[in-house]
N, C-alpha and C positions, 0 to 999 in steps of 0.2 A: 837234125838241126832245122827249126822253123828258118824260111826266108823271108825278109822285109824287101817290103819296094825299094828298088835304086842298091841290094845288097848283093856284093860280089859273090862269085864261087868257082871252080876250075870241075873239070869236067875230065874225063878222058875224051878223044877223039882220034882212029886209029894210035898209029904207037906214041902221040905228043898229048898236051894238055893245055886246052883251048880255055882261055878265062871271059867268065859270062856275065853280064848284069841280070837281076833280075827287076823284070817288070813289073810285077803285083799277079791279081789273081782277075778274073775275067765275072767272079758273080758267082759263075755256074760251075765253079769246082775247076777250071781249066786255068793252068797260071801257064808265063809265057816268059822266055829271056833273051835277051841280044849278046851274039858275041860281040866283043870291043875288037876284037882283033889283035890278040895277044896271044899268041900260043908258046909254051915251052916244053925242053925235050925230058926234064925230070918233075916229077911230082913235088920234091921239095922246093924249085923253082916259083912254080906256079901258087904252092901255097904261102911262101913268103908276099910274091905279089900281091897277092888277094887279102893276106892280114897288112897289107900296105896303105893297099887301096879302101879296104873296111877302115883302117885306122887303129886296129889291133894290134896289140903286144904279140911277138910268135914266141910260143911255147918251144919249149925243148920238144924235139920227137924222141921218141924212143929209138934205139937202131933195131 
């Protein structure tokens, strides 16, 4: 998945899942992002958030 400026995403971070903005790309191939400061302790957590915060529909996952 390409990322746009200002587009969310969740991350792992030891056993939680830390949600990030992204900043853009810097020119020279180097892109950069901020955590907001949101961390959760499941994966589907964190991606409910982030299709929240994108403004996305969330998909069924599969189990």
């Amino acid at each position: 998945m390409k990322l746009h400026k200002g587009q969310y995403f969740y991350a792992p971070r030891g056993r939680n899942f830390q949600i990030y903005r992204h900043d853009g790309e810097h020119g020279n191939g180097i892109s950069s992002s901020s955590p907001i400061g949101e961390t959760y302790f499941s994966r589907s957590e964190a991606y409910a958030r982030v299709c929240e915060l994108n403004g996305w529909k969330q998909k069924e996952r599969k189990a």
